[in-house]
C-alpha positions in Angstrom: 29.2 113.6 11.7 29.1 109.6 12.2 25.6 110.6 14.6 24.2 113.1 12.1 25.0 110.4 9.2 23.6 107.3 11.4 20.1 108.8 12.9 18.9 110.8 9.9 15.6 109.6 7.8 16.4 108.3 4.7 14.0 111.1 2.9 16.8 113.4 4.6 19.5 112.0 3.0 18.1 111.8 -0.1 16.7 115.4 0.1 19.8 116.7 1.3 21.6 114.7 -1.6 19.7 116.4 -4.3 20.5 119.8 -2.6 24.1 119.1 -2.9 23.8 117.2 -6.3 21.9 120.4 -7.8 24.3 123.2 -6.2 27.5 121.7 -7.7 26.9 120.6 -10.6 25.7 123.2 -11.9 28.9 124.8 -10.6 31.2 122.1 -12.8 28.3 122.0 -15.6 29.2 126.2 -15.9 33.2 124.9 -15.8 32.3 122.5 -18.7 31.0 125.3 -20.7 34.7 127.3 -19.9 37.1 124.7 -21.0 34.7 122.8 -23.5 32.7 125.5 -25.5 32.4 123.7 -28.8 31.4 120.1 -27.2 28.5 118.6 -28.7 25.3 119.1 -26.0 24.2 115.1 -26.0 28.1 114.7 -24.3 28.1 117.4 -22.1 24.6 116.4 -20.7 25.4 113.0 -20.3 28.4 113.7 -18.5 26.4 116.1 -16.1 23.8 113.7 -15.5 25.8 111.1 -14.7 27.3 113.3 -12.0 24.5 114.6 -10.7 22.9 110.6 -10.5 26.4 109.9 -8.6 26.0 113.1 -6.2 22.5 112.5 -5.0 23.3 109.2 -3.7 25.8 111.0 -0.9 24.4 110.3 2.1 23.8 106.6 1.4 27.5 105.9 0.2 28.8 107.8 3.4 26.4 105.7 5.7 27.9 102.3 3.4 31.2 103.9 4.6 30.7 104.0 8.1 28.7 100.5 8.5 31.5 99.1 7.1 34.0 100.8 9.3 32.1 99.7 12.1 31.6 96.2 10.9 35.5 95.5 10.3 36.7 97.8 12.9 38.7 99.9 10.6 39.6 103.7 12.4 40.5 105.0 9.1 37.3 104.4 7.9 36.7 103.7 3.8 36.7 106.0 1.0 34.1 104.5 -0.8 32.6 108.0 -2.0 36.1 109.2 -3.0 36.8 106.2 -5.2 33.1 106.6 -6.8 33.6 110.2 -7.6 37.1 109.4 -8.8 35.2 106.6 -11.1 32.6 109.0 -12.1 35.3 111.9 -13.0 37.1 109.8 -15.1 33.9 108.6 -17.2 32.7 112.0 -17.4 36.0 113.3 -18.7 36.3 110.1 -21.5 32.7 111.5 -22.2 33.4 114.9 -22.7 37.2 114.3 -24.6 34.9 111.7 -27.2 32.5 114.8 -27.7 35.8 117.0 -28.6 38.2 114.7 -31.0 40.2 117.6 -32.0 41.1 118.7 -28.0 41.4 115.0 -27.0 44.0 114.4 -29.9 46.0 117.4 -29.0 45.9 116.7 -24.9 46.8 113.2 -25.9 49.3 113.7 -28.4 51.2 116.3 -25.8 50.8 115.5 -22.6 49.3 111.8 -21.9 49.7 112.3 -17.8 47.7 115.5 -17.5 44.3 114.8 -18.0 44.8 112.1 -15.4 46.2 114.9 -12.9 43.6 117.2 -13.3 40.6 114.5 -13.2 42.5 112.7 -9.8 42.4 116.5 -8.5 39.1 117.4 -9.4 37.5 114.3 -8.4 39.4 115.0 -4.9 38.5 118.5 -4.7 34.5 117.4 -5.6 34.6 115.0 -3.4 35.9 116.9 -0.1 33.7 119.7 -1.7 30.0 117.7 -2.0 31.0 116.5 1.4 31.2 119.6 3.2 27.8 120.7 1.7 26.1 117.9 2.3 27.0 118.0 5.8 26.1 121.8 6.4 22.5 121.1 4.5 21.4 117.8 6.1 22.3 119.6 9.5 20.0 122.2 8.5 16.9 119.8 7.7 17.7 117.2 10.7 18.2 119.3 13.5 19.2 116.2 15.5 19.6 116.4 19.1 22.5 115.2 19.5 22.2 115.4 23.8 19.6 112.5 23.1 21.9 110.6 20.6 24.6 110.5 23.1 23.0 109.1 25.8 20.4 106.9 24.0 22.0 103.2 25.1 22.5 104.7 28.9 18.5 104.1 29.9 18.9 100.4 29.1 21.6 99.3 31.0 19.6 100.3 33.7 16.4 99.7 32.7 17.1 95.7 31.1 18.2 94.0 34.5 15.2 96.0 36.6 12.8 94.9 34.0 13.8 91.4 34.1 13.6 91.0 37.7 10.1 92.9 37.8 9.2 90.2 34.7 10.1 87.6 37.1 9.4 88.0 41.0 6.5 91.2 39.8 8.4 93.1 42.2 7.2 97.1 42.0 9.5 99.2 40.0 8.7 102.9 39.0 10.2 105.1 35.8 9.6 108.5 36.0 10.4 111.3 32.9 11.0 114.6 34.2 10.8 117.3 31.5 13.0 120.2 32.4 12.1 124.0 31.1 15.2 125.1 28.3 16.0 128.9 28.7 13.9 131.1 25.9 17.4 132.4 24.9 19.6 130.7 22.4 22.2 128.9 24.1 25.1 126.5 23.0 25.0 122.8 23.1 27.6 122.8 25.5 25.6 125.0 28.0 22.5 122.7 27.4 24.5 119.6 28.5 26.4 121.5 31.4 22.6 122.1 32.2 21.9 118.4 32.2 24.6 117.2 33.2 24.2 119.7 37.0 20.7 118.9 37.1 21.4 115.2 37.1 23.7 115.7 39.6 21.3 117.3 42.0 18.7 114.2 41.0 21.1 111.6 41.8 21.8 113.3 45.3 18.2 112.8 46.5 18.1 108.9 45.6 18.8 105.3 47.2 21.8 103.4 46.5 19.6 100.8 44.5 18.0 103.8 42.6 18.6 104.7 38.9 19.1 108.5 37.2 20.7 109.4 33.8 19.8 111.5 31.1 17.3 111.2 27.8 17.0 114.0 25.8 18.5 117.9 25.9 15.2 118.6 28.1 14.7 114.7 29.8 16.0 113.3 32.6 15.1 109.8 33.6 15.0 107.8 37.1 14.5 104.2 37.8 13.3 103.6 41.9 13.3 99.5 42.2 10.6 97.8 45.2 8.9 101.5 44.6 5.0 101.5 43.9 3.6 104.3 41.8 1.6 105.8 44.9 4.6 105.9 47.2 7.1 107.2 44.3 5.2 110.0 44.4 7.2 110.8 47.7 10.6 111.2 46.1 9.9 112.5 43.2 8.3 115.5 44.9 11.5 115.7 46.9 13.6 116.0 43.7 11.5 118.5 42.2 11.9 120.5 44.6 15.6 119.8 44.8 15.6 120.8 41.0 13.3 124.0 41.5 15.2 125.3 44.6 18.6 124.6 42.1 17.1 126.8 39.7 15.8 124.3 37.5 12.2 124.5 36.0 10.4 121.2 35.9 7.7 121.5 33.2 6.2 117.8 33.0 6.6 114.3 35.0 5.6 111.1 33.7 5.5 107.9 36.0 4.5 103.7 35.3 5.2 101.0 37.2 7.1 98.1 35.1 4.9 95.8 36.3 1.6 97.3 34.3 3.5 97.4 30.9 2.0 95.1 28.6 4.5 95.6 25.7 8.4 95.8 25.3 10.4 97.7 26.9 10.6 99.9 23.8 7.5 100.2 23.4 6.2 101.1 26.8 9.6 104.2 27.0 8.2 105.4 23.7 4.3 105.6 24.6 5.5 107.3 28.3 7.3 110.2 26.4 5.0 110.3 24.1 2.7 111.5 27.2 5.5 113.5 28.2 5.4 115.4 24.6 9.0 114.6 23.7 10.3 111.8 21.7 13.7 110.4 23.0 15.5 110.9 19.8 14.3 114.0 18.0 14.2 114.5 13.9 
């Protein structure tokens, strides 16, 4: 969840915000209607507005959440939304209690605990509910690939050192991109990585000590070869498609440059050579 929260569009989170927002408050607006039938309307709409306003912001509390977990090193993380919803419950139910004086007195009057108990049990159960949909829906519009996610940092540790050295001493260094073929039939992510993860394997087996493999993306595996110009790469990386082909694995596409023609950053120059390839490294 902390990858689907970090790498999604902002659009998304709104998007899947509303979503969420719309779905359950209409569910609680319904439950207003059941336990508050004589409130005035102007209270019971600006109660459920000011839920649905605190509901659509979701996805950017939970993403406050986490960059603060991450900033103070806190494992248990910080219930910001929990506390807002809590917040927003209790306004909501001072709002609806002021549009019903008679049912306010009465609860008061009887039992001054309860209303706190049921709006400290709502707000919980809201909360855990939103949560849960917000999650299944912005799943649903991100289709992240979570393969890619994973193993986004691995290409620089590799890459950072061998382009410094080809910055400094212009000493030939090739990356190649080799896009791999999926299987047409719907498989688990587990299988797709158990995929990568053989065929990276059989890559790494074909290389020099000094050279570099890893994986990019659930279809992309990378490989760094050091003092190698573009024409003579060409002579491993035909051995290791044919490594990958005899292993059962379809190659579809390889890209190649040499470090020493880029003329940009180092993110720049990955991103333009899969976007030759026809794949971005971290998919939306």
């Amino acid at each position: 969840m902390e990858i689907l929260i970090s790498h999604s569009e902002g659009t998304k989170l709104l998007l899947a915000g509303c979503i969420t927002s719309g779905a359950s408050t209409l569910v609680v607006g319904l439950l207003s209607y059941l336990f508050f039938p004589t409130i005035a309307s102007i209270y019971r709409i600006g109660a459920i507005v000011l839920l649905l306003g605190s509901t659509i912001i979701i996805g950017f509390v939970l993403r406050l959440e986490l960059t603060l977990s991450k900033r103070y090193r806190l494992s248990g993380g910080i219930p910001i939304y929990l506390v807002l919803m809590f917040l927003i419950w209790f306004i909501c139910a001072f709002i609806l209690l002021l549009g019903a004086p008679a049912v306010a007195t009465g609860i008061v009057s009887q039992v001054l605990v309860l209303p706190l108990v049921i709006v400290f049990v709502g707000a919980l159960g809201y909360g855990f509910f939103t949560k849960k949909l917000f999650f299944f829906v912005l799943r649903n519009l991100s289709h992240p690939d979570y393969v890619s996610l994973h193993y986004r940092e691995q290409i620089w540790e590799h890459l950072k050192p061998l382009w410094e050295t080809v910055r400094r001493y212009k000493d030939p260094c090739t990356l190649a991109l080799i896009r791999l073929s999926l299987p047409e039939h719907p498989v688990s992510m587990l299988e797709i990585l158990n995929h990568l993860e053989s065929s990276n394997r059989l890559v790494r087996n074909q290389l020099r000590l000094t050279d570099r493999n890893g994986i990019r993306s659930k279809d992309t595996l990378y490989v760094l070869l050091p003092n190698t110009a573009l024409e003579v790469s060409e002579i491993p990386l035909k051995r290791i498609q044919q490594a990958l082909v005899s292993g059962g694995y379809a190659v579809e596409k390889v890209v190649t440059t040499d470090l020493r023609d880029a003329e940009t950053s180092p993110t720049e120059m990955l991103s333009a050579l899969e976007r030759e390839l026809g794949s971005v490294g971290v998919k939306s």
